[in-house]
C-alpha positions as CSV (number, residue, x, y, z in Angstrom):
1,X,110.9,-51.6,237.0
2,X,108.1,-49.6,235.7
3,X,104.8,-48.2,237.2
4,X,102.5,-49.6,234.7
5,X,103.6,-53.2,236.5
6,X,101.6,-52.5,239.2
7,X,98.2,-51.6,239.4
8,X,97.5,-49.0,242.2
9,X,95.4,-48.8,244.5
10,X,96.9,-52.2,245.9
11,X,95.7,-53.8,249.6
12,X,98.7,-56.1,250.0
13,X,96.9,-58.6,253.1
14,X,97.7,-61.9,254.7
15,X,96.8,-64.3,252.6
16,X,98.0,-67.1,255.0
17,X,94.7,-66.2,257.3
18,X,91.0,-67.6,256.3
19,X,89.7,-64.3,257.5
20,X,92.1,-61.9,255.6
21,X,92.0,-63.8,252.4
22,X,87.5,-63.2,252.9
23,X,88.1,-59.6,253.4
24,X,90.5,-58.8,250.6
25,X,88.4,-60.6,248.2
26,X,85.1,-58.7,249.8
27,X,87.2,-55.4,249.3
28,X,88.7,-56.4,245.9
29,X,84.3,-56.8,245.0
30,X,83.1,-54.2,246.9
31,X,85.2,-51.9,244.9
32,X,84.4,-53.4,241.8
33,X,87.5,-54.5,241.3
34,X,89.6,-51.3,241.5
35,X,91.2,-52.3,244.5
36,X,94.2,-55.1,243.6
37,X,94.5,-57.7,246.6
38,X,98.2,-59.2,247.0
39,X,99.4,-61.8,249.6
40,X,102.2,-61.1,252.1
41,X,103.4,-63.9,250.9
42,X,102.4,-64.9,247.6
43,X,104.4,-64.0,244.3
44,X,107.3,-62.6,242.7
45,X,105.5,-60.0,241.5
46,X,103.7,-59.0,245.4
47,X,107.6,-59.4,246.8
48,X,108.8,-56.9,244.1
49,X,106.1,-54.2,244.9
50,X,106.6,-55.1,248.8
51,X,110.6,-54.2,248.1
52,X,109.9,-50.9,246.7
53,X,107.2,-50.2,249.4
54,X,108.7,-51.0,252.6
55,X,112.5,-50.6,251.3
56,X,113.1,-47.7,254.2
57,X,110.2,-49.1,256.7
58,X,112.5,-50.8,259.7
59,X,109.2,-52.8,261.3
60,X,107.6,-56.0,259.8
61,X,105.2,-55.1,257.3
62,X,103.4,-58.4,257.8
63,X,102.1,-58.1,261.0
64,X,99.2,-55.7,259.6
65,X,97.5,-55.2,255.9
66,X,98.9,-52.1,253.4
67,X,96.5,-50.4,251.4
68,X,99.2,-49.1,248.6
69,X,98.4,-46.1,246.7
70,X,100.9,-44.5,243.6
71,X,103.1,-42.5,246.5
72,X,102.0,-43.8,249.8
73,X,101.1,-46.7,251.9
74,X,98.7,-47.0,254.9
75,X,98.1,-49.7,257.2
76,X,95.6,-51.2,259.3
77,X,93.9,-48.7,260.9
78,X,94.8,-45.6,258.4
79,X,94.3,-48.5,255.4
80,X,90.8,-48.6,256.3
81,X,89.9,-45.1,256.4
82,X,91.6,-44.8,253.3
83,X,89.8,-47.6,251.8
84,X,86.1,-46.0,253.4
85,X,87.3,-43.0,251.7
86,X,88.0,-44.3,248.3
87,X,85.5,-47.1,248.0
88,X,82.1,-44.9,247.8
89,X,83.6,-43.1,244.1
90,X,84.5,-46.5,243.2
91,X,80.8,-47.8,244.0
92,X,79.4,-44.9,242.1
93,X,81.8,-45.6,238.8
94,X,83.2,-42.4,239.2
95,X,87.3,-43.1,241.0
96,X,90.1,-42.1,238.5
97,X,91.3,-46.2,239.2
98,X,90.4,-48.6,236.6
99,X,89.5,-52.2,236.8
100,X,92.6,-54.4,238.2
101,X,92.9,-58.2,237.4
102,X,93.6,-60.7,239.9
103,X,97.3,-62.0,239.3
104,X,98.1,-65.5,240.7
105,X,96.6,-65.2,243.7
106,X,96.3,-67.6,246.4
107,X,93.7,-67.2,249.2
108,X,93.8,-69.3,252.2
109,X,90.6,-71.2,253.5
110,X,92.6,-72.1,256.4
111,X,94.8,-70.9,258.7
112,X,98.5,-71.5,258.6
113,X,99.9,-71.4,261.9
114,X,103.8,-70.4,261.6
115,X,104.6,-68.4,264.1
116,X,103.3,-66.8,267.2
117,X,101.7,-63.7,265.6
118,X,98.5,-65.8,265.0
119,X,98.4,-67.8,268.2
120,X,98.6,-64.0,269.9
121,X,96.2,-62.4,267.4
122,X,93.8,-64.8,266.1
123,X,93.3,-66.5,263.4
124,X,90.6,-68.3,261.3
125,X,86.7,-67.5,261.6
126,X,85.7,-68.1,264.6
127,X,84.7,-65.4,266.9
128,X,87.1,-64.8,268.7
129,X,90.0,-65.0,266.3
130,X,88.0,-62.1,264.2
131,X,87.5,-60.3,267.6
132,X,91.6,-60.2,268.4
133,X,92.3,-59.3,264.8
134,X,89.8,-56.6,264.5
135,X,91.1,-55.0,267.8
136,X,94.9,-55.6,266.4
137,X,93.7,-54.0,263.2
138,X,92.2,-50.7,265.5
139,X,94.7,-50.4,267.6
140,X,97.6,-50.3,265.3
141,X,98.2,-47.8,261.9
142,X,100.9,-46.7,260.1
143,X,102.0,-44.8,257.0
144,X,104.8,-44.2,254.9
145,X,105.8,-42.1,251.6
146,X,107.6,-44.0,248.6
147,X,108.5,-44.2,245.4
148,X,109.1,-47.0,242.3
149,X,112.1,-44.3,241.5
150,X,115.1,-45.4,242.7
């Protein structure tokens, strides 16, 4: 596997919730496109970077969104201050990331309720749904050093 496969920075997100797929797609536009967006669980091509990613991290990885840069990942709460960090260079045309093109992806525009995870923290865009996810999203972060070498 080879790095030029993936495009980095990456937000890997829950593309089986309404409100996850609406703010990966406003994050992939707000950074004008620098930022890839890849489902939890949509391609071979997400699973294969997910692999490498999360090979040594023991938790589920798809109980909060990744932000994926060349050697580390952050999530939820770290993602975001990663991605506050990054985005205003990318606004201004002046980030060392180039344009990323969106790969097979599928967005939800509803919620798919398969487990307890989203009867617990929300799901869909209803207040209160984006209330319990935005909490879950605060309260929780996470980081972790990796590498595409083997």
């Amino acid at each position: 596997m080879s790095e030029t496969e993936f495009h980095f920075p990456t937000l890997i997100y829950d593309n089986y919730c309404s409100s996850c797929s609406k703010f990966a797609m406003a994050i992939y536009h707000i950074s004008r496109k620098r930022i890839e967006i890849m489902g939890h669980y949509d391609t071979e091509r997400s699973t294969r970077l997910k692999n490498s990613v999360f090979k040594n991290y023991h938790k589920d990885p798809t109980r909060m969104f990744w932000y994926v840069k060349e050697d580390r990942a952050y999530a939820s709460r770290s993602g975001l201050l990663q991605i506050l960090r990054d985005l205003p260079k990318m606004i201004l045309g002046i980030s060392k990331y180039s344009q990323a093109t969106l790969v097979d992806q599928k967005c939800s525009k509803a919620c798919y309720i398969g487990n307890n995870f989203y009867s617990q923290y929300g799901c869909g865009d209803d207040p209160r749904s984006i209330s319990k996810r935005i909490k879950y999203l605060l309260k929780n972060s996470d980081s972790l050093r990796w590498s595409l070498q083997e």
